[in-house]
C-alpha positions as CSV (number, residue, x, y, z in Angstrom):
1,X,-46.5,-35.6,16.3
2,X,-49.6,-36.9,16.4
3,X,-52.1,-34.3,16.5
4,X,-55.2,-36.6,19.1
5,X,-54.3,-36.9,22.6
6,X,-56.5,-39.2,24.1
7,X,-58.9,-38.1,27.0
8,X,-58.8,-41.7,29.1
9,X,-55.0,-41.7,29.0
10,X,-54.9,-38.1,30.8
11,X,-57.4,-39.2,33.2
12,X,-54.7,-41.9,33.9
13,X,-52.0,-39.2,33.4
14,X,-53.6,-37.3,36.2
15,X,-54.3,-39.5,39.1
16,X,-50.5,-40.4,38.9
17,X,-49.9,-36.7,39.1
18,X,-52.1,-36.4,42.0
19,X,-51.6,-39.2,44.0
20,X,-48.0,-39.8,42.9
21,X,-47.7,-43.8,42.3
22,X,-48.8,-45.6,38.8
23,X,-50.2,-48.0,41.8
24,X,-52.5,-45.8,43.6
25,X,-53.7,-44.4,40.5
26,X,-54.5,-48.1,39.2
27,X,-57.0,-48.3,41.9
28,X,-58.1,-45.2,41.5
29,X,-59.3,-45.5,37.7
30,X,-60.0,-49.0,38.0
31,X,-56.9,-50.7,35.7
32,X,-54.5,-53.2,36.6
33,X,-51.2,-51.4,37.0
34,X,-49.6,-52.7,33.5
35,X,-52.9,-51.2,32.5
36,X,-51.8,-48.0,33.9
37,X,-48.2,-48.3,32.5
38,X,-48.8,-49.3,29.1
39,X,-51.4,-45.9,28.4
40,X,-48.5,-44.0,30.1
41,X,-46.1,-45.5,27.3
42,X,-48.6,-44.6,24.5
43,X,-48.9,-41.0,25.7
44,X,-45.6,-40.4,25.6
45,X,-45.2,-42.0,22.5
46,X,-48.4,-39.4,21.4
47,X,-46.2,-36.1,22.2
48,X,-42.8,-37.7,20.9
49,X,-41.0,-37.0,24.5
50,X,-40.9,-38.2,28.3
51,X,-43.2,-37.0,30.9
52,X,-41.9,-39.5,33.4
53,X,-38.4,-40.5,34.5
54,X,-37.2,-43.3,36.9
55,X,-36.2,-42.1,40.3
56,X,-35.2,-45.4,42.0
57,X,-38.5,-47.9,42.3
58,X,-40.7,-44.9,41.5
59,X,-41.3,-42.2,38.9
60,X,-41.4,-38.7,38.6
61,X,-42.6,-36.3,36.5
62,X,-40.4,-34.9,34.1
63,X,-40.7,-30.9,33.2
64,X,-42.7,-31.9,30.5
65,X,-45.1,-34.1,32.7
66,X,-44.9,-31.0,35.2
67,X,-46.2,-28.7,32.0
68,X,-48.8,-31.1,30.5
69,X,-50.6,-31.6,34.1
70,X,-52.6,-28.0,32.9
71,X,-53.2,-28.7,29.7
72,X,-54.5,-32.3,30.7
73,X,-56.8,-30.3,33.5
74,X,-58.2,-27.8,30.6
75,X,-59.0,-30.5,28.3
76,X,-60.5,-33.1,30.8
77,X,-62.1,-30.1,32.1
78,X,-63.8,-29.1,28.8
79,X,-64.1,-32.8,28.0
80,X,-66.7,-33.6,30.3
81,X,-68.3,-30.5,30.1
82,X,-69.1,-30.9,26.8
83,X,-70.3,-34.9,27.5
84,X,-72.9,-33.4,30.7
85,X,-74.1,-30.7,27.9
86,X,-75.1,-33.5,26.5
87,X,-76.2,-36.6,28.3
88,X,-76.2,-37.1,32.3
89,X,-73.2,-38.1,34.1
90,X,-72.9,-41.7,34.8
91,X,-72.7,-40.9,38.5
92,X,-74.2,-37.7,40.2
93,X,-74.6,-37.2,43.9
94,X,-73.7,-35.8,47.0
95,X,-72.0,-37.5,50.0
96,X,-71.3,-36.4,53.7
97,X,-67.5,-36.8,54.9
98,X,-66.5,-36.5,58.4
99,X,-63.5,-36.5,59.9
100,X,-61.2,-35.1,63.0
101,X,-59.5,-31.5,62.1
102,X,-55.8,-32.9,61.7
103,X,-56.9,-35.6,59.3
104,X,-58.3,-32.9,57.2
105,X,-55.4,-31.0,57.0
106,X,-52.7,-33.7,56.8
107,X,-55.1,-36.2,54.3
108,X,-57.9,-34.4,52.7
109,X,-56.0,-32.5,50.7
110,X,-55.1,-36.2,49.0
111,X,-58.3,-37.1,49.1
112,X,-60.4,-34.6,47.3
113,X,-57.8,-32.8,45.2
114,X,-57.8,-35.9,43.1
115,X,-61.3,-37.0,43.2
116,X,-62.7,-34.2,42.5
117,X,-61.0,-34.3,39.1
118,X,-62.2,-37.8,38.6
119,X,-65.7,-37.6,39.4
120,X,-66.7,-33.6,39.1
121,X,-70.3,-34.8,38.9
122,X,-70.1,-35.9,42.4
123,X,-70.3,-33.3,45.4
124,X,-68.5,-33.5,48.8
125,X,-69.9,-31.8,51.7
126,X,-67.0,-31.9,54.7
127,X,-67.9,-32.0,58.7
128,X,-64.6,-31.8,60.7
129,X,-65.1,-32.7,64.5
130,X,-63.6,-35.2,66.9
131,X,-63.7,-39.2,65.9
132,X,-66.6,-39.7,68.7
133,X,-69.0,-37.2,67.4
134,X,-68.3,-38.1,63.7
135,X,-69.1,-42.0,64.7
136,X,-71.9,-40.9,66.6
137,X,-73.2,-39.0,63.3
138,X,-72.5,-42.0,61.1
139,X,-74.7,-44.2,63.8
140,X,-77.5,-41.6,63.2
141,X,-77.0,-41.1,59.4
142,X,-76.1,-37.3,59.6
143,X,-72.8,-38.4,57.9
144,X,-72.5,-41.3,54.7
145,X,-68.8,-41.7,55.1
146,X,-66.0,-40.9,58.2
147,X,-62.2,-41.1,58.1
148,X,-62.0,-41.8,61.9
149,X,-59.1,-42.7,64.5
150,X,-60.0,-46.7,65.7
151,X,-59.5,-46.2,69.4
152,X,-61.5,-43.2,69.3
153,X,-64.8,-44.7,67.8
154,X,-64.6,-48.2,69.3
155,X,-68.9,-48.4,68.7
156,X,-68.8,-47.8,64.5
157,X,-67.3,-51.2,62.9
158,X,-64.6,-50.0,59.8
159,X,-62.1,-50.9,57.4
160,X,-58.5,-49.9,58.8
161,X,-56.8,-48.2,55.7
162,X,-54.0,-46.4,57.0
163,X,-51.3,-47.3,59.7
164,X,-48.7,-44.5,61.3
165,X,-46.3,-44.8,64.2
166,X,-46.8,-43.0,66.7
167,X,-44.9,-41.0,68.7
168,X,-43.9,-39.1,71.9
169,X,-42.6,-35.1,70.4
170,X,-41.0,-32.6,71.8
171,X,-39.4,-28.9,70.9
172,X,-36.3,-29.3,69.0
173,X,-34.3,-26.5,70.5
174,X,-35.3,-27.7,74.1
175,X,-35.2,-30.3,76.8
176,X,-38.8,-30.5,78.4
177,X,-38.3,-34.1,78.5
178,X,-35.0,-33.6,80.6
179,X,-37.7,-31.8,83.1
180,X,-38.0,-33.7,86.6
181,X,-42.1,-33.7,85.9
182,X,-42.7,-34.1,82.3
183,X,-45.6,-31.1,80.9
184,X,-47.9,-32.9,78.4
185,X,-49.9,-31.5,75.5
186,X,-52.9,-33.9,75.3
187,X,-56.8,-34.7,73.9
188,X,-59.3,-34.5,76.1
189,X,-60.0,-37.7,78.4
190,X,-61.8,-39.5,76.0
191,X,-59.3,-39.9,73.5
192,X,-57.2,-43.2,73.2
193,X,-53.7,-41.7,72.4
194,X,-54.4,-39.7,75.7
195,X,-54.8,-42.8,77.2
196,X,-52.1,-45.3,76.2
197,X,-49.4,-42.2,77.1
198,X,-50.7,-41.7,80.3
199,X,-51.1,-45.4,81.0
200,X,-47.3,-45.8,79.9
201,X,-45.9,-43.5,82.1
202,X,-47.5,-44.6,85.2
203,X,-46.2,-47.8,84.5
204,X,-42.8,-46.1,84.6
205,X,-43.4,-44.2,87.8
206,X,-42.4,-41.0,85.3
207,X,-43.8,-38.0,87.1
208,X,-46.1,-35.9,84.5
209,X,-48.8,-33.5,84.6
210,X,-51.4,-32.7,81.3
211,X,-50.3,-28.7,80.7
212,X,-52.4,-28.4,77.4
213,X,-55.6,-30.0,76.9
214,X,-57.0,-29.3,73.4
215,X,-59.1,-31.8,71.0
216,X,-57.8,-30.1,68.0
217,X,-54.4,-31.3,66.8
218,X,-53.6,-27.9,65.7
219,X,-53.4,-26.6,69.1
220,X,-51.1,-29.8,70.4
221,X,-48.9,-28.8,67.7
222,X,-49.2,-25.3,68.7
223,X,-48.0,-26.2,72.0
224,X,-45.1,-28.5,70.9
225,X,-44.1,-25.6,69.1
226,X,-44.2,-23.1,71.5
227,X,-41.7,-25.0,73.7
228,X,-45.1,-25.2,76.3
229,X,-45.4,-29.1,76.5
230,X,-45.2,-32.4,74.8
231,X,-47.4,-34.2,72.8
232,X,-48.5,-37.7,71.2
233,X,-48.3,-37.0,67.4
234,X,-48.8,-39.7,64.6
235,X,-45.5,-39.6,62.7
236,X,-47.4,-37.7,59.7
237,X,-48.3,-34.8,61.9
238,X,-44.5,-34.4,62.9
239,X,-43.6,-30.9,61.8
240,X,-39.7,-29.0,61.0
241,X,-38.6,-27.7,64.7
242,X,-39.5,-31.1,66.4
243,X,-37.9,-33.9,67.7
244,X,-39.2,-37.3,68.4
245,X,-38.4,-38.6,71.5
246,X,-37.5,-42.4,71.8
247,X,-36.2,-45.3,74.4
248,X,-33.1,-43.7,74.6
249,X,-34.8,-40.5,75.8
250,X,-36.6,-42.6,78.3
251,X,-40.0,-43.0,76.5
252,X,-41.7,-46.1,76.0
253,X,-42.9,-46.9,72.5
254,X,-46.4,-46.4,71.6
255,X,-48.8,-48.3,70.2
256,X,-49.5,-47.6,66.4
257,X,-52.1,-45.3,65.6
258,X,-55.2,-46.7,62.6
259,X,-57.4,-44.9,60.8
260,X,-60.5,-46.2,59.5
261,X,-62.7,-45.6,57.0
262,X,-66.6,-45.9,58.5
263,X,-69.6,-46.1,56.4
264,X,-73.3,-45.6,57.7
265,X,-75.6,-48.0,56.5
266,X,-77.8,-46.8,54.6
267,X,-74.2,-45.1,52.6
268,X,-74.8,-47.6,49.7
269,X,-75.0,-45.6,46.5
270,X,-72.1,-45.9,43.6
271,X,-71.0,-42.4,44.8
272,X,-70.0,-43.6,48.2
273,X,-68.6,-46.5,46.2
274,X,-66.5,-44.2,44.4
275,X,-65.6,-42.0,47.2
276,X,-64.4,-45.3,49.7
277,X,-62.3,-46.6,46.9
278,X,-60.7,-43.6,46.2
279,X,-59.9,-43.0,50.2
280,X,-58.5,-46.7,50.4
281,X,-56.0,-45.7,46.7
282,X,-55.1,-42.2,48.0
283,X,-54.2,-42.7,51.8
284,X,-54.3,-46.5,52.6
285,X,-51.3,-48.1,53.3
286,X,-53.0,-51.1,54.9
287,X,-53.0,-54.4,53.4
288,X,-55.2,-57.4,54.6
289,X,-52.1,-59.3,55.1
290,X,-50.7,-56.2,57.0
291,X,-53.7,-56.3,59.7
292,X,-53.7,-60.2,60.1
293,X,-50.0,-60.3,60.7
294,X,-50.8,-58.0,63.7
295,X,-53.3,-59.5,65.6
């Protein structure tokens, strides 16, 4: 075996790891994805065994990938600190992230897991609060970048990265939506998925009255939970011991739900560079095509 691994390769090697496609971790290290494939080839070649195997259209990692994620860590890790003992890092900095509470516990995680891996010169200070305040704060520069939901923050112009269903849930081991007046788990009145679902149901004469009102998706899902009401959930929020209601329960189908990527303007540095086109590689799902095909 030969006895050099090399240090760009387990950089590649580790954004698959993290963000689990050789295509998200082409945009996130900058290479084409044949780029990506053909470094993956050579490292396996380099320790004489597979650290990937084909499961379908994508790959896994093999035991041996599973192992060699630590080692890659600890020598990455010791890597660069030996490169900032000695000359700057090519980009230093810090940059303000906002975003609502149940984005940052169902996508941050993603987000900076990875990143911070990739650019551990680079500091991330985290505001959670609802998509209105963090637009507001981008408008007056308390925050460089926001992860925001669109019909929330209708003033702050974005990029839409990321596209979910959305849907109407309810307890599993119950009926609430057999109930003569349905009990709803909702955001306060200013937010949008609040909106559409009531706006649905009156066009459907469906009695209804707003039981839980709570901006922080935790408590919704709380409440779904607890058997006390049901809530408007995009479908990665959907948790074991719920059920999605559909038109054959009665409900009306909602309106997608985007989320969008907001940058203040004066957010122009190589860091927030960094930081937006690792958002857009580790949570988009939106393509240009995507969002033209459905205007």
């Amino acid at each position: 075996m030969a006895h050099a691994l090399d240090i760009d390769q387990l950089r590649t090697f580790l954004a698959i790891a993290e963000l689990g496609s050789f295509t998200k971790a082409a945009d996130a290290v900058n290479k084409t994805q044949s780029a990506v494939s053909m470094q993956m080839k050579r490292l396996e070649d380099r320790l004489e065994r597979p650290i990937f195997v084909k499961d379908g259209r994508q790959s896994r990692l093999t035991e041996d990938g599973h192992r060699l994620i630590e080692f890659a860590q600890r020598m990455i890790r010791l890597n660069d600190e030996t490169v900032t003992a000695f000359s700057a890092p090519s980009i230093v900095g810090r940059v303000r992230l906002g975003l609502p509470d149940d984005y940052a516990e169902r996508l941050l995680p993603q987000v900076l897991a990875a990143f911070a891996r990739l650019n551990p010169a680079i500091e991330i200070a985290v505001q959670c609060q609802g998509s209105i305040f963090t637009g507001e704060m981008i408008e007056r520069g308390e925050l460089d970048l926001a992860i925001v939901t669109s019909g929330d923050c209708v003033k702050v112009q974005g990029e839409v990265i990321r596209r979910e269903p959305l849907h109407w849930v309810a307890p599993a081991n119950q009926c609430l939506h057999c109930e003569d007046v349905l009990r709803l788990a909702l955001g306060p009145t200013t937010c949008s998925w609040r909106t559409q679902a009531v706006s649905l149901l009156d066009r459907m004469n469906r009695a209804h009255c707003i039981a839980y009102t709570s901006s922080s998706a935790a408590a919704l899902i709380g409440a779904v939970q607890a058997g006390l009401a049901i809530a408007v959930l995009p479908e990665s929020a959907v948790r074991a011991g719920m059920r999605i209601l559909g038109e054959s329960d009665g409900f009306p189908m909602l309106p997608p739900c985007d989320i969008t990527m907001v940058r203040a303007a004066a957010a122009t540095d190589p860091v927030h560079d960094a930081l937006c086109a690792h958002i857009r590689a580790a949570i988009g799902n939106v393509s240009s095509e995507m969002l033209v095909a459905a205007e």
